[in-house]
NUMI-172978 format. One record per residue (C-alpha): z, y, x negated; residue in three letters. Coordinates in steps of 0.25 Angstrom, whole numbers, padded with zeros to 4 digits, always signed. Example, Ala and Ser with C-alpha at 12.3 -4.5 7.8 and 13.67 -1.06 7.14 Angstrom:
+0031-0018-0049ALA/+0029-0004-0055SER/
***
This chain:
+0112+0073+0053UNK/+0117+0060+0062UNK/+0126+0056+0048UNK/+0131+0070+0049UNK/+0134+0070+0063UNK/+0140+0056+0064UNK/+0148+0060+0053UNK/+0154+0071+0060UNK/+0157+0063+0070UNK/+0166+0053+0063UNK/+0171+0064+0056UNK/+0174+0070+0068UNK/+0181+0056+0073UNK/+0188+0055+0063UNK/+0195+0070+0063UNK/+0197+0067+0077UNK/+0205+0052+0073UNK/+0212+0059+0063UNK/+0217+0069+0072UNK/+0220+0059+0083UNK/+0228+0052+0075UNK/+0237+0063+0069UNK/+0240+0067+0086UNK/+0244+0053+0086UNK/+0255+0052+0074UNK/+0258+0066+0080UNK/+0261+0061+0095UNK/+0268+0048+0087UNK/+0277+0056+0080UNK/+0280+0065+0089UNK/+0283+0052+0101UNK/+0293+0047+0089UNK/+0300+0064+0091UNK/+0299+0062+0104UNK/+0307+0050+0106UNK/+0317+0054+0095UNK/+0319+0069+0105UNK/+0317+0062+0119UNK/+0331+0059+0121UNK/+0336+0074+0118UNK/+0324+0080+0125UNK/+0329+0073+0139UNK/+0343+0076+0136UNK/+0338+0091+0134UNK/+0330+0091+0147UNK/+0343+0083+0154UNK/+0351+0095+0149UNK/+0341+0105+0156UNK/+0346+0113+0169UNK/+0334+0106+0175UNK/+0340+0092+0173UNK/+0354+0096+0178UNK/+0360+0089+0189UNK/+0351+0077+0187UNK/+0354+0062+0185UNK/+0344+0056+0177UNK/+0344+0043+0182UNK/+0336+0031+0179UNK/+0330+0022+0190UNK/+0324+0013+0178UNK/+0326+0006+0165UNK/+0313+0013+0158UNK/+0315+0026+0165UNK/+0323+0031+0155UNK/+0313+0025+0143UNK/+0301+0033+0149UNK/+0306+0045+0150UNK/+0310+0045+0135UNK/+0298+0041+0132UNK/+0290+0051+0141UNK/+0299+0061+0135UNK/+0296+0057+0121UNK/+0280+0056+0123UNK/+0281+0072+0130UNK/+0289+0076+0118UNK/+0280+0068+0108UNK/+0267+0075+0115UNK/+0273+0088+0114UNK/+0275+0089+0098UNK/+0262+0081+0097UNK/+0254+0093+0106UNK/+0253+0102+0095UNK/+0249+0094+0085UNK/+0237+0089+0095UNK/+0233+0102+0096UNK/+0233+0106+0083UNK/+0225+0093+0080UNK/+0215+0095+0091UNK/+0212+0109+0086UNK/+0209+0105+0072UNK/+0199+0093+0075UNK/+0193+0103+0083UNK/+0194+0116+0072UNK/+0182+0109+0066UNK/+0173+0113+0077UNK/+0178+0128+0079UNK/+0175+0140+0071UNK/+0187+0147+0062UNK/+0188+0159+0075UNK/+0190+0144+0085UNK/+0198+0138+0078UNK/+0208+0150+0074UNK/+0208+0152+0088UNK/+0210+0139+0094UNK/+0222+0135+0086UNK/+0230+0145+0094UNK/+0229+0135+0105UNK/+0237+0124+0099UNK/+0250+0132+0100UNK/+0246+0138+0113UNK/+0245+0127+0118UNK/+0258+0119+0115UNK/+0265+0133+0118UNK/+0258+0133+0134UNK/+0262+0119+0136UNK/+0277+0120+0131UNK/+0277+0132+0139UNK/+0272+0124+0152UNK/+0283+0114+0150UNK/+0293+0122+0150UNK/+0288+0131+0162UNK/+0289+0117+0171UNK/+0301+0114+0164UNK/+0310+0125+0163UNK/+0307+0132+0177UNK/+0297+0124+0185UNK/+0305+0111+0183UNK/+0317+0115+0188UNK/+0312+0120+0201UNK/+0305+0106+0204UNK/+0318+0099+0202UNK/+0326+0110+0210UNK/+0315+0110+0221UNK/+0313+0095+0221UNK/+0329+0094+0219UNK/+0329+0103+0234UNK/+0322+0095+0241UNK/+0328+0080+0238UNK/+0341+0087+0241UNK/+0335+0093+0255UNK/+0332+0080+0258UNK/+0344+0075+0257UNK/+0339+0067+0245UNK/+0350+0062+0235UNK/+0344+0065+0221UNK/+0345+0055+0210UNK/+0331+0057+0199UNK/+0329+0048+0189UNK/+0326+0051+0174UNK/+0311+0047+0177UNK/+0310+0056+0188UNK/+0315+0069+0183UNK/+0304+0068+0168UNK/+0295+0064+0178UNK/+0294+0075+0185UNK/+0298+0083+0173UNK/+0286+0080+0165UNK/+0276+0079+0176UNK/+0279+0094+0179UNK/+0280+0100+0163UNK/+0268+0093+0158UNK/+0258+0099+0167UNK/+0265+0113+0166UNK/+0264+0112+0153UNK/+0249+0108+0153UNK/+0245+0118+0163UNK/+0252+0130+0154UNK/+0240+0125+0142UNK/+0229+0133+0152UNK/+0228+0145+0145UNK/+0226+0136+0133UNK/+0216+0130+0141UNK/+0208+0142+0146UNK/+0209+0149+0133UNK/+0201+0137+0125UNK/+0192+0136+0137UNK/+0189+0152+0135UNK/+0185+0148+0121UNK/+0175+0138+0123UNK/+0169+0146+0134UNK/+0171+0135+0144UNK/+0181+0145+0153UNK/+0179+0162+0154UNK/+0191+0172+0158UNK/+0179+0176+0170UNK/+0177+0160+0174UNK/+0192+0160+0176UNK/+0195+0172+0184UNK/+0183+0167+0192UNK/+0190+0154+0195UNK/+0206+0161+0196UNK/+0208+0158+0210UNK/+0204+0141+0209UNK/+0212+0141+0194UNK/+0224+0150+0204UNK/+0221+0138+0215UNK/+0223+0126+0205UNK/+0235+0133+0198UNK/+0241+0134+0210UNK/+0239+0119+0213UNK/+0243+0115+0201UNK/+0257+0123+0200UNK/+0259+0117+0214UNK/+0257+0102+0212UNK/+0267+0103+0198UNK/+0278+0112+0205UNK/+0287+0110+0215UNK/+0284+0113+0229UNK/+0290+0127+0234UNK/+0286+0140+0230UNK/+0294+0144+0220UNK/+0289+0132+0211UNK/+0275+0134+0214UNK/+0276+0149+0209UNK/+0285+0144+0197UNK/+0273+0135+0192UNK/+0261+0142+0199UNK/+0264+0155+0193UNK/+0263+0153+0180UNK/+0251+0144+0181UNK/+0243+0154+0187UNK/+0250+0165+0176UNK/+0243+0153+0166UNK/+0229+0154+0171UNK/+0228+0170+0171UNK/+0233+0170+0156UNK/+0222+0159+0154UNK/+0211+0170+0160UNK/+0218+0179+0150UNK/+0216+0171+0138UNK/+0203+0167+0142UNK/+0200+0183+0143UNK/+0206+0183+0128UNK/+0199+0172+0124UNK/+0184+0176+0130UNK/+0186+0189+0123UNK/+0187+0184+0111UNK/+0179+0175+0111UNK/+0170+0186+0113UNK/+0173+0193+0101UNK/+0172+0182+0092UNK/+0158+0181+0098UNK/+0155+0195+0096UNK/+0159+0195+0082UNK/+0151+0183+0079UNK/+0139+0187+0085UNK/+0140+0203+0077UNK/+0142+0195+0064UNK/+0129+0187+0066UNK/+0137+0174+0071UNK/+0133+0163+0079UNK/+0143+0165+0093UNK/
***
């Protein structure tokens, strides 16, 4: 039995290398696409209402350099999400039964899909009020405005990441639904302290006036009642599965 077992394990090492190291090639690959479409990608986003009127300046030799390069490792991490989903789900499709696993391959898709969504949220409507409401008060100030290249991504990709992150809740709650760590009750139970730390969130990533705090906080809030709506779905059936197990003389 302790052969048996340590031979599990290192077969278990060893599906978990392999799948390490095909992420890995992946995320190679996909830096090598990501440097080759960087330059067009930048151009494409300079092109954008959001980047009209602003200079791109350069206060340093390398600035230029790392934002090519930061835009390269975003673009590179994007193509390589799927793929490390898809790899995570099928070291662990060994450990789930047939129902699990057809269920939980949804969640690749899903997934990706949420977190493209969140990125273009922040950068399609939420972006653009920062930059006008920022823009408002360095003007009001009587502030001549002059932003460097490093500047703008910066605040660019601090705001679109998290978004994007943040959209993957209902993702989240659905697979905590599953393995019963989380119920539809137990979150309508704690709605107002999820409502409360929403509401913090959307105001530390948005600008500060109320129309941007409502863009952002909106949705996030809109986010966590479909997650109690897909957690409803997912303990229901869940239920069923367990109820046709048990009047088939299965182990639930």
């Amino acid at each position: 039995m302790k052969e048996e077992h340590e031979l599990t394990l290192v077969e278990h090492l060893e599906e978990l290398r392999k799948r390490v190291i095909i992420v890995a090639v992946t995320l190679v690959l996909s830096l090598l696409v990501g440097f080759w479409f960087a330059p067009k990608t930048l151009n494409f986003i300079k092109d954008q209402p959001t980047a009209q009127g602003v200079d791109w300046n350069l206060f340093g030799y390398t600035d230029g350099l790392m934002i090519y390069v930061k835009c390269a490792l975003i673009l590179g991490i994007l193509i390589t999400l799927p793929i490390a989903l898809w790899q995570i789900w099928l070291f662990v499709k060994p450990g789930l039964s047939e129902r699990e696993a057809k269920g939980t391959i949804f969640y690749i898709p899903i997934s990706f899909f949420l977190f493209l969504l969140g990125i273009s949220f922040s950068y399609f409507i939420l972006f653009p009020l920062m930059l006008n409401f920022l823009s408002n008060v360095n003007v009001s100030i009587g502030a001549i405005e002059t932003y460097g290249i490093q500047q703008y991504f910066s605040l660019l990709f601090n705001l679109t990441i998290p978004v994007g992150l943040v959209f993957e809740l209902p993702v989240v709650i659905l697979f905590l639904t599953n393995i019963g760590v989380v119920t539809p009750d137990k979150l309508r139970k704690m709605r107002k302290v999820a409502y409360f730390i929403l509401i913090i969130v959307g105001v530390s990533i948005s600008p500060p006036d109320f129309i941007s705090d409502f863009v952002i906080i909106v949705p996030l809030l809109l986010l966590f009642e479909i997650s109690i709506s897909v957690s409803s779905w997912a303990e229901k059936k869940r239920k069923e599965r367990e109820l046709s197990y048990s009047e088939n003389g299965e182990l639930t």
